[in-house]
C-alpha positions in Angstrom: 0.0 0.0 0.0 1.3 3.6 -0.8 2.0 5.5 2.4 -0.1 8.2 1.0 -3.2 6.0 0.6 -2.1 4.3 4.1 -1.9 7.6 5.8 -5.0 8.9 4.5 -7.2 5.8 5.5 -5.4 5.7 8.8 -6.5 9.3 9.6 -10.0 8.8 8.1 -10.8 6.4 10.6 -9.3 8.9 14.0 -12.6 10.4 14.6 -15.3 7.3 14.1 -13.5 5.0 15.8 -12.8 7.3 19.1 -16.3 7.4 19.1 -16.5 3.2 18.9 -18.4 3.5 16.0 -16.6 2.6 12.4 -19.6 4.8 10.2 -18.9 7.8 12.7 -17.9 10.9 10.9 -16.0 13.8 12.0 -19.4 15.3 13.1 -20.2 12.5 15.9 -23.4 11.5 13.4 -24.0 8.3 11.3 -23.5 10.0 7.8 -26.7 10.0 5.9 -27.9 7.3 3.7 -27.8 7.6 -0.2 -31.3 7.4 -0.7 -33.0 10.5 -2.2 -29.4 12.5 -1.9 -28.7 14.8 -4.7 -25.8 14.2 -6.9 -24.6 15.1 -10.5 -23.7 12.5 -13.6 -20.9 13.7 -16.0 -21.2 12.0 -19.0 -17.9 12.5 -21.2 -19.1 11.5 -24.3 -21.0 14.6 -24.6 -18.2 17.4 -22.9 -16.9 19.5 -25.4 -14.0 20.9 -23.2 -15.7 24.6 -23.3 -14.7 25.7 -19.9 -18.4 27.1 -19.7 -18.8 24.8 -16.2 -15.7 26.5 -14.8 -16.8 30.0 -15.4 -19.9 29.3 -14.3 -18.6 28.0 -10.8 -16.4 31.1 -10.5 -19.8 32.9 -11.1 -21.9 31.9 -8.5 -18.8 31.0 -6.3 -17.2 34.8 -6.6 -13.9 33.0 -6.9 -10.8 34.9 -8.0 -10.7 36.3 -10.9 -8.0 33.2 -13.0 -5.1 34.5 -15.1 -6.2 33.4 -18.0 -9.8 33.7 -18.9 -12.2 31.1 -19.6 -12.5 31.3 -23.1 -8.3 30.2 -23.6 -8.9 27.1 -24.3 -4.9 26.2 -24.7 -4.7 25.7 -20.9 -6.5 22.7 -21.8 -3.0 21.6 -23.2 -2.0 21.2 -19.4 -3.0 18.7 -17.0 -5.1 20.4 -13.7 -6.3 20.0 -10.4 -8.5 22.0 -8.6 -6.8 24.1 -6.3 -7.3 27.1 -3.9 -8.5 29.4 -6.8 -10.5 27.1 -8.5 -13.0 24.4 -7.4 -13.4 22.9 -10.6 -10.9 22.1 -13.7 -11.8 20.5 -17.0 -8.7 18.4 -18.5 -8.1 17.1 -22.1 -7.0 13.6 -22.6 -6.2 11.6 -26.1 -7.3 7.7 -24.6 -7.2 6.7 -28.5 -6.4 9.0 -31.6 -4.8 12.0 -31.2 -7.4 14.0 -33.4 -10.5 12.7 -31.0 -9.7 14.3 -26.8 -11.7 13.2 -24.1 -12.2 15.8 -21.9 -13.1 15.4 -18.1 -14.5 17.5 -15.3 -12.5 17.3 -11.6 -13.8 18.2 -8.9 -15.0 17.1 -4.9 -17.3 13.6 -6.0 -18.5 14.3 -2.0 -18.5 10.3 -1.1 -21.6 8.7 0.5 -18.6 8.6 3.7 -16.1 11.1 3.0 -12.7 10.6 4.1 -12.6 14.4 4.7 -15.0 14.3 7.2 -13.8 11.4 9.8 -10.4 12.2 9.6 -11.6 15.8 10.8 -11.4 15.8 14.8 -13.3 19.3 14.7 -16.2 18.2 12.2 -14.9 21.2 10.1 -16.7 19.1 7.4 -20.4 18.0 7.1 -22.1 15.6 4.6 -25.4 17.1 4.2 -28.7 14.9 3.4 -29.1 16.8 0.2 -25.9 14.9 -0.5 -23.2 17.8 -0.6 -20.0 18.0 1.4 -19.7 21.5 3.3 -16.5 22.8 5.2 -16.9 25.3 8.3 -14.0 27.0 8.7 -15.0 28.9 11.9 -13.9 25.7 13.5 -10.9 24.4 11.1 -7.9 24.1 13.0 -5.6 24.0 10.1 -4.2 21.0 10.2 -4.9 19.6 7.0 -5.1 16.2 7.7 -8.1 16.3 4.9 -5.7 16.7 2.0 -4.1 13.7 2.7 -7.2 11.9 3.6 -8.9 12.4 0.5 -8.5 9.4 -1.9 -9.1 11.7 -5.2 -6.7 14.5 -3.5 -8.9 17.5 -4.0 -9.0 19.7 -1.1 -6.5 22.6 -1.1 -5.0 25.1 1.2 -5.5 28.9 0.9 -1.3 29.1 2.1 -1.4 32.9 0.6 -3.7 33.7 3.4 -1.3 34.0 6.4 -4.5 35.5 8.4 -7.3 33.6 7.8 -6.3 30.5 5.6 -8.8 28.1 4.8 -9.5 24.5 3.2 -11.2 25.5 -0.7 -13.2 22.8 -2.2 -16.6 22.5 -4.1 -20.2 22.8 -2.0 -21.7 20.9 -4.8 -23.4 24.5 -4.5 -25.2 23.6 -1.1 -26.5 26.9 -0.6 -28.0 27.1 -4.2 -29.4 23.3 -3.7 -30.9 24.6 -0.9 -33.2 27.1 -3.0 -34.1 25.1 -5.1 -31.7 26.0 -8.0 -29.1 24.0 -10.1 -25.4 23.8 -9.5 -23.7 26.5 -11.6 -21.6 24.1 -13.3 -24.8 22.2 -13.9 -26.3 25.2 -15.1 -24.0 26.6 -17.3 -23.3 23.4 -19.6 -24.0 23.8 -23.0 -24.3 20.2 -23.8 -26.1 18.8 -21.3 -23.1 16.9 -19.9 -24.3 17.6 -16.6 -27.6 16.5 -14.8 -28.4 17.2 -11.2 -31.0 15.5 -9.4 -31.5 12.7 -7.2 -28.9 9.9 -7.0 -31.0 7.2 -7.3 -32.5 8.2 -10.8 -28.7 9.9 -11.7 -27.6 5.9 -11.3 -31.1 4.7 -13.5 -30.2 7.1 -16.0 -27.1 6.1 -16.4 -28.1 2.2 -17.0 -30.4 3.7 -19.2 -27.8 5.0 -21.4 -25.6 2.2 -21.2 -28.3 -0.2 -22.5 -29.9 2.0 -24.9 -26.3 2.7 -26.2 -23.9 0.4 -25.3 -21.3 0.9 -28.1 -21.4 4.5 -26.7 -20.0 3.5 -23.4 -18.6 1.2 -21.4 -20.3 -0.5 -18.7 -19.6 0.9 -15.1 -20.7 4.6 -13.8 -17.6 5.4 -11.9 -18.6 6.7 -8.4 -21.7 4.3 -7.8 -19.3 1.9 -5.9 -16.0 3.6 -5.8 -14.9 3.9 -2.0 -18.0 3.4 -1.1 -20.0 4.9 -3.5 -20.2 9.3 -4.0 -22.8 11.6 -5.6 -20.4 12.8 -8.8 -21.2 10.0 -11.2 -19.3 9.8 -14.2 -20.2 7.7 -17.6 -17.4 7.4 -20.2 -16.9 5.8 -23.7 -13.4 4.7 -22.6 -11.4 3.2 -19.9 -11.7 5.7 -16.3 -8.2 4.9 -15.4 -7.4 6.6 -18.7 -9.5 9.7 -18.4 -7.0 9.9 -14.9 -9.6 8.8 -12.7 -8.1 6.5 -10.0 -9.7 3.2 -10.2 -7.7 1.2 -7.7 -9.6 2.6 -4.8 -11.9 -0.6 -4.1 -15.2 -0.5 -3.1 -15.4 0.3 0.5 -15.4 3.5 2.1 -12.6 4.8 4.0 -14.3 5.6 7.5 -15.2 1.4 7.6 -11.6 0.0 5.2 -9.8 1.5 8.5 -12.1 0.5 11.3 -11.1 -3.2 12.3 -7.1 -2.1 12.4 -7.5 0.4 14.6 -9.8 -1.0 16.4 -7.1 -3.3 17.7 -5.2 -0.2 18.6 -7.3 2.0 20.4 -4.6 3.9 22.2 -3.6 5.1 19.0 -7.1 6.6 17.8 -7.5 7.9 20.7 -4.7 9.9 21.2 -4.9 10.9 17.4 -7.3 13.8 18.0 -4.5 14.9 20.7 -1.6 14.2 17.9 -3.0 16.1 15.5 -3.6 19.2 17.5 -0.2 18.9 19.0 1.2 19.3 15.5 -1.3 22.0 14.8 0.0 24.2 18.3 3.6 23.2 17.6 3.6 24.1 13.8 1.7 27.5 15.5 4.4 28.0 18.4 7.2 27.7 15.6 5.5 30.0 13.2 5.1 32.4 16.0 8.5 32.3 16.7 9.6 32.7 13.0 7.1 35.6 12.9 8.9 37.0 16.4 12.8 36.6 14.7 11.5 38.4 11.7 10.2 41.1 13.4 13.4 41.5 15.2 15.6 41.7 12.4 13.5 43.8 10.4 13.7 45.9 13.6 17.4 45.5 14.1 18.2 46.3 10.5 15.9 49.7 10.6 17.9 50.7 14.1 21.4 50.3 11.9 20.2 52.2 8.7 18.7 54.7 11.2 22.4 55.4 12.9 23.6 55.1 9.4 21.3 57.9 8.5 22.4 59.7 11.5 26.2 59.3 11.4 25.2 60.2 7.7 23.3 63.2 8.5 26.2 64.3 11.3 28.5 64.6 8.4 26.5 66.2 6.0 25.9 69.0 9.3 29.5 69.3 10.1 30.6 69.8 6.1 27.7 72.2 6.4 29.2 74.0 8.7 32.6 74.1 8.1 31.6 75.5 4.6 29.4 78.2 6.1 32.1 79.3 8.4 34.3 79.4 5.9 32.3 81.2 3.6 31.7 83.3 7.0 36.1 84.0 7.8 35.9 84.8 3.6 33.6 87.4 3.8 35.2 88.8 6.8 38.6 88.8 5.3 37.1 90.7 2.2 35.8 93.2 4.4 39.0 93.6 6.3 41.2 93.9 3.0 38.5 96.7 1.8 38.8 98.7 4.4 42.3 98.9 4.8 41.9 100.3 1.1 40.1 102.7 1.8 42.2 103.6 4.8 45.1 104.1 2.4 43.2 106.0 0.2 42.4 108.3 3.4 45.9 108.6 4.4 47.3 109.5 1.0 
């Protein structure tokens, strides 16, 4: 096993299993059944690779403004990965001839049993009934155990925000959801590539298409089992493993892979919660202290260029003066020499 996948599933499990319960998320709650949760189905086969879902997220989102805009399609030419500017990314991919891409979307598949949210001790994350994954960062401690928990590795870390950083990943739009309105990825597809609506008939649909059209795709809608099943389905016309969708992830979800382990080492999950914030407070006490040896040098080097500036300044006084007194004696002389002139003019 990869010690990124080991570490991940280890830490997935810290939270449920302190509470003796191998389903238990980060929020101390049995996470919510699939039935009747919204989702979304990505089918590739009709994705053009028009970046319309990405601008669309940034829309409703009020992300950051990207460096290049939305209609470049050359960035395409790239592989990406969601990231803190950006919850979604579409990528190109050539599976067969070079003249006919394959273009996916990437972004949180929010898992039926997130990884995110039992491997968070501070239930920073919450899967929702409606099916989406939310993140509160009023209680994120910033430790970021979640990016290495996450078996599709799309949480990221706001690291330009020394103040207030933060864990950036797609809501699936909760707050949209929650009005009644469509995701606005969903929304702003073109091509009807994207379909929200309940995961049950997201998953019937999908057969659907398989049967009705089965030299159109292959036969498996990635995300009905994978880790456990999550509500971003995905139907394809090739190979998922070659559209760079991991597909060596099993079946079950993380929160239960991890349970029986550590159950035999309880010591360990429990003192995991305590682990993990020691880390956090020690990373903060050394990034305090960094912050505190900046300050004094910065302050150290302003005292020098201020006595610099002074000695500076002391000469620039002193030549000042010297050159004013001699201009002085100069002026004094002349007036000495011109009246002794004009005494001798007297006198003759």
């Amino acid at each position: 096993m990869h010690r990124r996948k080991f570490l991940g599933l280890l830490g997935a499990a810290g939270a449920g299993t302190v509470a003796h319960n191998p389903a238990v998320a980060g929020t101390h709650a049995v996470f919510p059944g699939p039935a009747r949760q919204k989702g979304v189905l990505f089918d590739a086969t009709r994705c053009i690779g028009c970046r319309q879902c990405e601008q669309g997220c940034f829309e409703v989102n009020g992300l950051p403004q990207p460096e290049r805009p939305f209609d470049d399609l050359s960035v395409l030419d790239s592989k990406r990965r969601p990231d803190a500017q950006a919850y979604t990314v579409v990528n190109k991919y050539f599976p067969g001839k070079k003249d006919q891409p394959v273009y996916i979307k990437t972004q949180c598949n929010h898992c039926l049993e997130p990884a995110c949210a039992s491997s968070c001790f501070v239930a920073a994350y919450t899967k929702t009934r409606q099916g989406a994954v939310v993140y509160d960062p009023s209680v994120c401690v910033g430790c970021r155990y979640c990016m290495i928990a996450c078996p599709f590795e799309i949480p990221a870390y706001t690291y330009e925000q020394a103040v207030t950083p933060r864990i950036m990943k797609c809501t699936m739009c909760a707050p949209r959801i929650a009005e009644g309105k469509l995701p606005g990825c969903v929304q702003a597809c073109p091509k009807e590539a994207l379909t929200f609506g309940p995961r049950d008939e997201l998953l019937h649909m999908a057969r659907e298409r398989i049967r009705q059209s089965p030299d159109r795709y292959i036969d498996h809608i990635y995300g009905e089992h994978e880790m456990g099943g999550t509500s971003w389905l995905y139907l394809s016309g090739v190979p998922f493993q070659k559209l760079g969708l991991r597909t060596d992830l099993g079946t079950t979800s993380a929160p239960k892979l991890t349970s029986g382990a550590l159950a035999a080492v309880p010591m360990v999950t429990a003192l995991w919660p305590i682990l993990l914030g020691g880390v956090y407070f020690i990373t903060k006490r050394k990034d305090l202290l960094a912050s505190r040896a900046k300050k004094e040098a910065v302050a150290s080097a302003l005292e020098k260029a201020q006595e610099e500036h002074r000695a500076e300044l002391k000469k620039v006084r002193e030549k000042a003066e010297k050159e004013k007194q001699a201009a002085i004696d100069k002026e004094i002389q002349k007036a000495r020499e011109q009246a002794a002139s004009e005494q001798n003019k007297e006198d003759s």
